[in-house]
N, C-alpha and C positions, 0 to 999 in steps of 0.2 A: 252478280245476281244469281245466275245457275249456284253458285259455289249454297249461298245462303239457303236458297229453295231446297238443296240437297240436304241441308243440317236440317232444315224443319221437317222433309221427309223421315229422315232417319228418328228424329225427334218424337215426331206421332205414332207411327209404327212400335219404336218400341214403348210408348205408353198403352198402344193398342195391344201389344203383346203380353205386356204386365198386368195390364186388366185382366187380359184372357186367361193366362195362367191363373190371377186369382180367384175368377171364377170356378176354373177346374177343380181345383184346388178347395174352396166350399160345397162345390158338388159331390164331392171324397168324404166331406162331413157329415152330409144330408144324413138322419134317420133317428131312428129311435136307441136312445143307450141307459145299459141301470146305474144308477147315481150312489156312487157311492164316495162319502167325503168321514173327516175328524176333523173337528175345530177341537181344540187344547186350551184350556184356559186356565188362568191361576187364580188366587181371589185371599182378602187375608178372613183366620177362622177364630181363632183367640192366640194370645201373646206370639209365640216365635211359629207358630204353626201355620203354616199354606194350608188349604186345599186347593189341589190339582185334579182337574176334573176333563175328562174328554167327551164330549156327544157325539155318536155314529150314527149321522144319516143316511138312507136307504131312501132310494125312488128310481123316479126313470126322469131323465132330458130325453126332449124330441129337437133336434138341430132340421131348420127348414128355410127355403128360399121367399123372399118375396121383395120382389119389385129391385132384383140383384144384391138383396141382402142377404147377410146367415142370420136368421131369428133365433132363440131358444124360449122353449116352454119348459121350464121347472111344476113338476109334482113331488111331494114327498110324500113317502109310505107309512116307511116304520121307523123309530128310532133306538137306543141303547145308552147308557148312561156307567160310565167308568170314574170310580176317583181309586187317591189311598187312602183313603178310609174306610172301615169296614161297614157300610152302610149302602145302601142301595136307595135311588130315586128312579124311579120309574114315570114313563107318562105315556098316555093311548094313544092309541093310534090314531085317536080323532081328532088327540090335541098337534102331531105331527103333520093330518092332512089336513088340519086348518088352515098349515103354516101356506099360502099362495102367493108368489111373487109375479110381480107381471113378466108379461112376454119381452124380451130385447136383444136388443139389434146386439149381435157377441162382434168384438173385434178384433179384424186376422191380421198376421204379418208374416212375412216370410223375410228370414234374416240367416245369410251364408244357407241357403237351400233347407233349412228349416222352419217351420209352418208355427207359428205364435200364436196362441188363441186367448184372447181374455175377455170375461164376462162381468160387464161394468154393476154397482152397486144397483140393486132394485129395492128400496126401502120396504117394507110390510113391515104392516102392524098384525099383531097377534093379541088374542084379548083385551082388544081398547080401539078405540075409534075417534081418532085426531084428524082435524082438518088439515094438520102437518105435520109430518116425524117428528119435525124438532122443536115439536110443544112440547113441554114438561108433561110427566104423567100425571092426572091426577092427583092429587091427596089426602081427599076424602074418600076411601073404600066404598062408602053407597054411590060413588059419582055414577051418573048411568050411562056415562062415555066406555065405561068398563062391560068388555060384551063376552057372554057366555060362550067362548069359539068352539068349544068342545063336546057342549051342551049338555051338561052333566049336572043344571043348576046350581053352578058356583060362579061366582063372579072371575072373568079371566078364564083363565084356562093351569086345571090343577095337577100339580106334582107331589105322587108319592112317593114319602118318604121312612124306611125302614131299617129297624136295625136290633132284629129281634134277638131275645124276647122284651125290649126296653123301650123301643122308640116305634110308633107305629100312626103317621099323620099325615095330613096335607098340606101343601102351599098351594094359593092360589095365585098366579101370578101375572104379569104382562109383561110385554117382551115386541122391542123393535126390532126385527131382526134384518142388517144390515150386513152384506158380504159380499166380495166378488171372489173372483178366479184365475191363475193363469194357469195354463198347461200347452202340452207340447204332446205329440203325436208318437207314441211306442212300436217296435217293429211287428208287434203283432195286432196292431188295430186300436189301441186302449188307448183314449187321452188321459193324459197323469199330468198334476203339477199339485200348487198347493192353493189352500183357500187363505183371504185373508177377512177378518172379521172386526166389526165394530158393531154387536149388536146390544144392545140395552136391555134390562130387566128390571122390575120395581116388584116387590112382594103388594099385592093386596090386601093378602090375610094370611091367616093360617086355623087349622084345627086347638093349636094353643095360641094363645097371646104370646106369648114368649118368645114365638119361631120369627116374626113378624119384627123383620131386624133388617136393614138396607145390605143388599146380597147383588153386586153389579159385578160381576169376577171379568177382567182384561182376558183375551186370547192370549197366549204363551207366546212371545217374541220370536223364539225359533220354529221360524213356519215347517220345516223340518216333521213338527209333529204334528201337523194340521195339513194332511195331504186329501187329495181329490182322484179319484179313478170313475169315467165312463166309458162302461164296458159295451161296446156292438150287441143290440139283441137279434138277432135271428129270429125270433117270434115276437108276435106283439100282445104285450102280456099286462093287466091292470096290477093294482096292485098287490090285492091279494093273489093273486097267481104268482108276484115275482115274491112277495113272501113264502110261498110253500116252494120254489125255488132259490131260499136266501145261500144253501150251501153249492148251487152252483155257480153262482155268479161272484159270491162276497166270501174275506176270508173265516174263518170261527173267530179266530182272534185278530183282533185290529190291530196289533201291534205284531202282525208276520206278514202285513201288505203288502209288502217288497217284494218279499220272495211268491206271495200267490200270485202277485198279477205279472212279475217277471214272466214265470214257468207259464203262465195262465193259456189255455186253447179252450176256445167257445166252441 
């Protein structure tokens, strides 16, 4: 009897111990960080041709406690738009800080004394309004489930598209946007890992008829190119403030990430 009563001691203790560590452990997270990710996406454009395109979002995550959980609040700022192709898409910043995911619970792990963090899928809709993500979009363009997110009087939320002096229009479009996260904890403070994405898009319109062609482009397989960095802020800053700070926090170029946020000191 002693011998058994010893094992359940030993038993709840070190479950009391592993809690407590994890707690620690999200207390280490707690705070405000700038949001910086790349989703990579492929898509087909006519006969053997890809377009390869990447999105750079900018924002801030707030990591906070409650009721012994780690929460996360997502905002986004700004965004930036890369393909190979000589053409440029742009979208405002109203259409990026419409995008609003709700709050959730992030989940930790610690494996061989390394701290795991992954931030389960939060569906949002972006110019459309579904009883449930995974209703079909509309298909009628007048549909009035299609809502102006960006408020700019166009149905959806619109992307410009140029490629002068030849090509100079709009899409108006919709877009599920669905993604989580893992990452892991770098020696200087930064969580880094990669995003993984399954977000949806349906063209509404466009400035020509023509443009207004089914454009659903997959995330690129090699998450590789689809990485995630939040950086510790030291002040607390909205988001045009972390804009007129984008060169201290984020790299010029999105494709020298490694080496900014390696060398990287806040």
């Amino acid at each position: 009897m002693n011998s058994i009563i010893k094992i359940v001691l030993v038993m709840t203790l070190g479950l009391a111990s592993s809690a407590s560590t994890k707690i620690e452990k999200m207390e280490e997270l707690v705070g405000k960080y700038a949001h910086y990710d790349v989703v990579s996406y492929i898509g087909e454009l006519f006969g053997p041709i890809k377009l390869k395109n990447r999105i750079i979002s900018f924002g801030i995550t707030e990591y906070y406690l409650e009721d012994g959980k780690l929460m996360s609040k997502d905002q986004f700022c700004f965004s930036e738009y890369k393909a190979n192709l000589p053409f440029q898409a742009k979208t405002s910043d109203e259409f990026t800080r419409a995008i609003e995911p709700k709050v959730v619970e992030m989940e930790i792990m610690q494996t061989n004394g390394e701290l795991l963090i992954h931030r389960p899928e939060t569906p949002t809709l972006l110019g459309v309004d579904l009883n449930d993500y995974r209703e079909d979009f509309p298909s009628d363009p007048n549909d009035s489930r299609f809502t102006d997110d960006d408020e700019d009087g166009k149905p959806g939320v619109t992307v410009n598209l140029t490629f002068k002096p030849f090509v100079d229009e709009e899409l108006y479009i919709a877009r599920k946007e669905i993604f989580s996260y893992d990452m892991k904890k770098m020696k200087n403070g930064i969580l880094a890992g990669f995003v993984r994405d399954r977000s949806q898009q349906y063209i509404i319109g466009a400035s020509k008829d023509d443009l207004v062609i089914e454009s659903n482009p997959i995330q690129n397989p090699d998450l590789s190119k689809s990485p995630i960095y939040l950086i510790p802020l030291k002040e607390d800053l909205d988001c045009d403030q972390l804009k007129e700070k984008r060169d201290q926090y984020f790299p010029k170029r999105d494709r020298s990430h490694k080496g900014f946020y390696r060398w990287y000191e806040n």
